[in-house]
C-alpha positions in Angstrom: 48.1 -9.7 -26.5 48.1 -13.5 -26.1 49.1 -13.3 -22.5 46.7 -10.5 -21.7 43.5 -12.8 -23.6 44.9 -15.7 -21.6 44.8 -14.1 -18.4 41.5 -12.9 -19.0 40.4 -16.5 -19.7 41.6 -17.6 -16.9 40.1 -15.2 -14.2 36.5 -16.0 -15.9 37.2 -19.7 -15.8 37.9 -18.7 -12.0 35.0 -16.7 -11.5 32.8 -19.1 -12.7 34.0 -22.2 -10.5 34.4 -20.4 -7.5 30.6 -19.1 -7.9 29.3 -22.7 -8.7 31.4 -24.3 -5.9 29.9 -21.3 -3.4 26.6 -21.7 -4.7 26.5 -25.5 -3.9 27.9 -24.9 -0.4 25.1 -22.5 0.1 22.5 -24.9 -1.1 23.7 -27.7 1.3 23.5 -25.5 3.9 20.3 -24.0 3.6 19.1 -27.5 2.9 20.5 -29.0 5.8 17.8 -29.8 8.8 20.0 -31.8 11.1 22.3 -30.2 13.4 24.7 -32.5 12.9 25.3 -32.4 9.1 25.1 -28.1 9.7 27.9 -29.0 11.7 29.7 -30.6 9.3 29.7 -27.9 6.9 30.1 -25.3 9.0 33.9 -27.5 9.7 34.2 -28.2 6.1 33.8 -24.4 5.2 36.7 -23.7 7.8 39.1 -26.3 6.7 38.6 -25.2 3.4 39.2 -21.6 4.1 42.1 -22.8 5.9 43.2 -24.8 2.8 42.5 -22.3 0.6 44.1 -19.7 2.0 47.6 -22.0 2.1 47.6 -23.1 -1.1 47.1 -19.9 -2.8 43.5 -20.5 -3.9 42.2 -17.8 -1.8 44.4 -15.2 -3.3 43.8 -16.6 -6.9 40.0 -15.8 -6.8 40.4 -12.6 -5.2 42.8 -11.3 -8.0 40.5 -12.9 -10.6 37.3 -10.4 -8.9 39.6 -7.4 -9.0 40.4 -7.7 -12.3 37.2 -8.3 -13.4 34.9 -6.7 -10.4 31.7 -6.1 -13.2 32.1 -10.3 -14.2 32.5 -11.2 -10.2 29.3 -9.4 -9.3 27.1 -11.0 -12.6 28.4 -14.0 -11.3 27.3 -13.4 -7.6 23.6 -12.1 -8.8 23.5 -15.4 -11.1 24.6 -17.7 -8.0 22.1 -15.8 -6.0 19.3 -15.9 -8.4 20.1 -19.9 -8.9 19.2 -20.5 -5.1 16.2 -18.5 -5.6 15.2 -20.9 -8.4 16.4 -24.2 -6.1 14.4 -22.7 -3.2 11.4 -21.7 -4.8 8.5 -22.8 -2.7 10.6 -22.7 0.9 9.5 -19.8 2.3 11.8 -19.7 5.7 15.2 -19.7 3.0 13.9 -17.6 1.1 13.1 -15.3 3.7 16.2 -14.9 5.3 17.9 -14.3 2.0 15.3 -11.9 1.4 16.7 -10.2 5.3 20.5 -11.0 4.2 19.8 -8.7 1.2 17.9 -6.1 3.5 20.3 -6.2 6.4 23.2 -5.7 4.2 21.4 -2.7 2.3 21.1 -1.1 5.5 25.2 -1.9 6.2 26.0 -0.3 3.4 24.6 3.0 5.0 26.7 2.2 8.1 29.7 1.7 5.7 29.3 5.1 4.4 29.4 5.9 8.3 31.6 3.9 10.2 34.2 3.2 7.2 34.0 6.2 5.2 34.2 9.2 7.8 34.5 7.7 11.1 31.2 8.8 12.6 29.9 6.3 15.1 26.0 5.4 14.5 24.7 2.6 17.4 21.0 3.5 16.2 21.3 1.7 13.0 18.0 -0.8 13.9 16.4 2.5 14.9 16.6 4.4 11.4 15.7 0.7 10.1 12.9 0.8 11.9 11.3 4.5 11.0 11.4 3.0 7.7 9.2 0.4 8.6 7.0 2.6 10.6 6.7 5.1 8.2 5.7 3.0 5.2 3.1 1.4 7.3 1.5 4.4 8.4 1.8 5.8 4.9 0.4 2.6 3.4 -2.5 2.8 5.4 -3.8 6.0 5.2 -2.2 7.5 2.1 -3.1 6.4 -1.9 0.5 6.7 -2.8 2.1 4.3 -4.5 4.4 1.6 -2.9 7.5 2.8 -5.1 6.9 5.9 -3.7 6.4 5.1 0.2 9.7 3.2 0.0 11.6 6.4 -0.8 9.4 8.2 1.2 10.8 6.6 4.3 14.3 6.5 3.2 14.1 10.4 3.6 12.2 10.5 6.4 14.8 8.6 8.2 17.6 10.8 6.1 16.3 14.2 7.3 15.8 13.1 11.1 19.4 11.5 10.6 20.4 15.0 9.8 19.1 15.9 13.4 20.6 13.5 15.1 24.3 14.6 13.7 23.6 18.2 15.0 24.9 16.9 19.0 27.0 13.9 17.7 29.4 16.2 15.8 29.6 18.4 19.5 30.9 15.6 20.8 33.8 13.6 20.5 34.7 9.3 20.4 32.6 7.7 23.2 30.2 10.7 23.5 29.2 10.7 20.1 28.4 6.9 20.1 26.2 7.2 23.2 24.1 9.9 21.6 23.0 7.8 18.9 22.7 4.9 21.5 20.4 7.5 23.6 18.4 7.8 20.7 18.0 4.3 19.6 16.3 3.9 23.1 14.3 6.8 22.6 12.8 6.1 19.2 12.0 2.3 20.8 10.6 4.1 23.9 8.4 6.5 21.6 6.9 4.0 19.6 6.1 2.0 22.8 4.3 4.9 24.1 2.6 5.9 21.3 -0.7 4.4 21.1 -1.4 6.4 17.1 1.6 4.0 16.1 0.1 0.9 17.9 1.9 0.9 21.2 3.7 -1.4 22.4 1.2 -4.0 20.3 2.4 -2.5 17.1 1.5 -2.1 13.5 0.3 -4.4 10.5 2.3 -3.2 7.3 0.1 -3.5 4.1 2.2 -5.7 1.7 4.0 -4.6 -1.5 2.0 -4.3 -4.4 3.4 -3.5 -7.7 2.2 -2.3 -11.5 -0.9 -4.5 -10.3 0.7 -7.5 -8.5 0.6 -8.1 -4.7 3.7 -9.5 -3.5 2.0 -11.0 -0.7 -0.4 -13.3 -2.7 2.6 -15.1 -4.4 2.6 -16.0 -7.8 2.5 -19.3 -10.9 4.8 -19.6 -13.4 4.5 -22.4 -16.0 2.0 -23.8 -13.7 4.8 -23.9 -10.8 3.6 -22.3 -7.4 6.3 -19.8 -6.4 6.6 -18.3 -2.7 5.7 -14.7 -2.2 9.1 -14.0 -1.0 10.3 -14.9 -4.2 9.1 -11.5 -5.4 10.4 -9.6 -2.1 13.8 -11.6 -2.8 14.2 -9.7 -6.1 12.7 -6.2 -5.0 15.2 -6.5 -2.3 18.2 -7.4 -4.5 17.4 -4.4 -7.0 17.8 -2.3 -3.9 20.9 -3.9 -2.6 22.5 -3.7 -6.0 22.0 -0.2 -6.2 22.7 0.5 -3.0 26.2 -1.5 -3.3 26.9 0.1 -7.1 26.3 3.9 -5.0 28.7 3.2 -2.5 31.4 2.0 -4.8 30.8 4.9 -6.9 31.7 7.1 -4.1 34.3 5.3 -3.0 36.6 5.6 -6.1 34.7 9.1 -6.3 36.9 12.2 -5.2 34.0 12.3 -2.7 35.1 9.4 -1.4 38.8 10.7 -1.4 37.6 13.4 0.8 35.4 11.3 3.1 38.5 9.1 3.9 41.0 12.2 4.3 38.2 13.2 6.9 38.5 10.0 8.6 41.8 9.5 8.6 42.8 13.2 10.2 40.3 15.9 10.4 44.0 18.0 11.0 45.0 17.7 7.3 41.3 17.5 5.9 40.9 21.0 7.4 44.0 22.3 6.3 43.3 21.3 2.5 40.0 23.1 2.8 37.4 20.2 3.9 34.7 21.2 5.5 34.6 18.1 8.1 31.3 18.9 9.1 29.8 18.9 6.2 31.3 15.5 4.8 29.9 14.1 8.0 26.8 15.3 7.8 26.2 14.0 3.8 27.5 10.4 5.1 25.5 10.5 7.7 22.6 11.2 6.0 22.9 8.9 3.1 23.5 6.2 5.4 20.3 6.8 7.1 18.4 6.9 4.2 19.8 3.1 3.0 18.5 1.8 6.3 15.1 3.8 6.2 14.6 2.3 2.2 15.7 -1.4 4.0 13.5 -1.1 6.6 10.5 -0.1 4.7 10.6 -3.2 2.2 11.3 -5.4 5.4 7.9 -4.3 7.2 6.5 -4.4 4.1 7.9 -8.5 3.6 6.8 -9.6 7.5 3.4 -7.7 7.5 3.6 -6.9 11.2 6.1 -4.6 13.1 6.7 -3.7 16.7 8.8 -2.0 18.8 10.6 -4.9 19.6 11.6 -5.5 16.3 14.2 -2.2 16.8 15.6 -2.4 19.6 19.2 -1.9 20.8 20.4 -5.9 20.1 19.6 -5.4 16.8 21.6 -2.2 16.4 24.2 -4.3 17.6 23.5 -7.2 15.1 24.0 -4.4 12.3 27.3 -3.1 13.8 28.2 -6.3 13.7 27.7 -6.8 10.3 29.5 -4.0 9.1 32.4 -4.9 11.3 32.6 -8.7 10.4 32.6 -7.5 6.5 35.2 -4.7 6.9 34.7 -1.3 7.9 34.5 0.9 4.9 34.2 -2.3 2.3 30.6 -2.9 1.2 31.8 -6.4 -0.5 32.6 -8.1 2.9 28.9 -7.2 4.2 27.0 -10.0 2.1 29.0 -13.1 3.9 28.9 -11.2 7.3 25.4 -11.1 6.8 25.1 -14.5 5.6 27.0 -15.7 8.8 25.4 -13.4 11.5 21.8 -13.7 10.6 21.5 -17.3 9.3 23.8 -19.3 11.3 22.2 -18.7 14.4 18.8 -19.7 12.5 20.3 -22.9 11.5 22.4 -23.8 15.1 18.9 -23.9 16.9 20.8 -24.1 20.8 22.9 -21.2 19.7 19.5 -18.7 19.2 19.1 -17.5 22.4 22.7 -16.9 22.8 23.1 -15.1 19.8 23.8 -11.7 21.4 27.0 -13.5 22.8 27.9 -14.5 19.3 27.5 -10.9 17.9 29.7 -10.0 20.6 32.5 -13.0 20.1 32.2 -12.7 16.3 33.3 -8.6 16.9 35.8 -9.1 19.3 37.1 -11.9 17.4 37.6 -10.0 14.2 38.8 -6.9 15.7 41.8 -9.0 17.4 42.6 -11.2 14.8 41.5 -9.9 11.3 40.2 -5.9 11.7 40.0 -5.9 8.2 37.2 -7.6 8.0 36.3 -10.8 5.9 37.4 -10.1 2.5 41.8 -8.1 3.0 41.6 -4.2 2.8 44.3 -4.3 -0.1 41.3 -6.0 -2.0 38.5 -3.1 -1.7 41.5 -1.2 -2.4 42.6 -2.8 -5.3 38.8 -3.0 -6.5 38.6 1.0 -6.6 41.9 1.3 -9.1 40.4 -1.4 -11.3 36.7 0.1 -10.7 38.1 3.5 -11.2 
């Protein structure tokens, strides 16, 4: 019992310095201006990875999450939440944690996707952005509420998801991904088009406004000025978190057993009585409706979309994200995220060659570590404990 009491000890104890030592890193990066001292860190995070992974350390603080995945995530949500507190009045930080948060909301749907079934979706910046489009147009010329705009265009972009699936599951590998690239065009192609929506000028999206307060207008605490993205920070993460605590649900769910048997060979899944189809259909769907709810907080946070705010780069961006974290493992997407949106924003003569380093970063992972960031056996190992 000792032992058992000890051990449990010791993975808190593990927990807790590996948050505070992340956290630090995080701040010294986001508080770095010079491109010199971001390249410094950026080598120091590699040489400690490197370190890490040789002396054990690594593996230490991954066992210490898997046996206590509920502490490991309080822990990450308090790290997070201490950064929002350090960065309270910087609004370029605390907007792209406030997109880190969004962009890996809308991952998760293309975890349920890519990971969980195996159904190809290039379109993932389009479905974002009917999210966006939607709220504005309901925010605009609708009394509803904001809560209820937001889920509003989560199902809007579920139920035209559940079009689009219609021809991709006629088709097979390299067809089906071009279908939903034919229709991320499209959708950017509409909206251009389509003067009701703006055109090509495109729309200003009222901001949030909840139980009275207008996220936009910012906020005083103690007499401290806080950032209006302080408020979109935390909005976000409440969606993020539940979209994360969903995911994991199903995936130690049996309807996450049968979404992977459907992946893995749609042979056995039909002989055991699966209907393939259908599983691909309810991933699909969900998916979709992640990125529409993402999207619609997102327009809501910059105030102003356009069509070339969707367009087929950033479905790449998204792929890349989900690819970087780990195909079918939601806990790799947050430091993917973290190092495909905000590196580029710190490396200033990397930005317009960012593309490329979508690109490098996915080839890169899929020859060297196709598991993503954080080991397969881990997520794995996470759904027994979870379970």
């Amino acid at each position: 019992m000792s032992d058992i009491k000890l051990k449990t000890n010791s993975a808190k104890l593990v927990l807790a310095l590996a948050t505070v030592l992340v956290t630090a890193y995080m701040w010294l990066f986001l508080h770095a201006e010079s491109q010199l001292a971001i390249g410094v860190l950026i080598v120091l995070a590699l040489v400690l990875a490197i370190v890490g992974k040789k002396t054990g350390t690594t593996q230490k603080v991954e066992q210490a999450a898997a046996s206590r995945p509920g502490l490991a995530r309080l822990w990450t949500v308090m790290g997070l939440l201490a950064l929002v507190a350090a960065f309270y009045d910087s609004h370029f930080v605390l907007m792209m944690i406030c997109a880190v948060l969004l962009y890996s909301t809308a991952c998760m749907g293309l975890t349920l996707q890519f990971g969980f079934v195996g159904v190809a979706n290039f379109a993932g910046a389009a479905f974002f952005g009917i999210g966006s489009y939607t709220t504005a147009v309901l925010a605009t010329h609708t009394g509803l509420p904001q809560l209820a705009n937001i889920a509003i265009s989560g199902v809007v972009a579920a139920i035209i998801g559940s079009v689009l699936i219609l021809p991709v599951l006629r088709t097979r590998g390299h067809y089906a991904a071009l279908v939903t690239i034919a229709f991320g065009i499209l959708f950017k192609t509409f909206i251009e088009v389509n003067d009701v929506l703006g055109g090509p000028q495109g729309l200003q999206v009222p901001g949030m406004q909840l139980f009275g307060h207008a996220f936009n207008d910012g906020f005083k605490l103690f007499g401290i000025e806080f950032s209006f993205y302080v408020s979109y920070v935390l909005l976000s993460l409440v969606i993020c978190a539940g979209a994360f605590v969903l995911v994991k649900a199903l995936e130690r769910s049996w309807v996450g057993l049968s979404m992977d048997v459907v992946r893995t060979d749609e042979t056995a899944a039909a002989t055991f009585g699966l209907h393939i189809a259908r599983w691909k259909v309810i991933a699909f769907t969900m998916g979709n409706l992640f990125a529409g709810i993402a999207g619609s907080v997102y327009g809501m946070m910059v105030g102003f979309i356009a069509p070339n705010n969707f367009t087929f780069s950033d479905s790449l961006l998204l792929v890349s994200i989900a690819i970087l974290g780990g195909l079918g493992n939601p806990v790799g997407l947050i430091p993917a995220a973290i190092i495909v949106l905000m590196l580029p924003e710190k490396l200033q003569f990397i930005q317009e060659y960012r593309v490329l380093l979508y690109a490098a970063l996915v080839i890169a992972i899929l020859l060297f570590r196709p598991e993503g960031l954080l080991p397969r056996k881990t997520r794995l190992f996470f759904s027994r404990k979870d379970a």
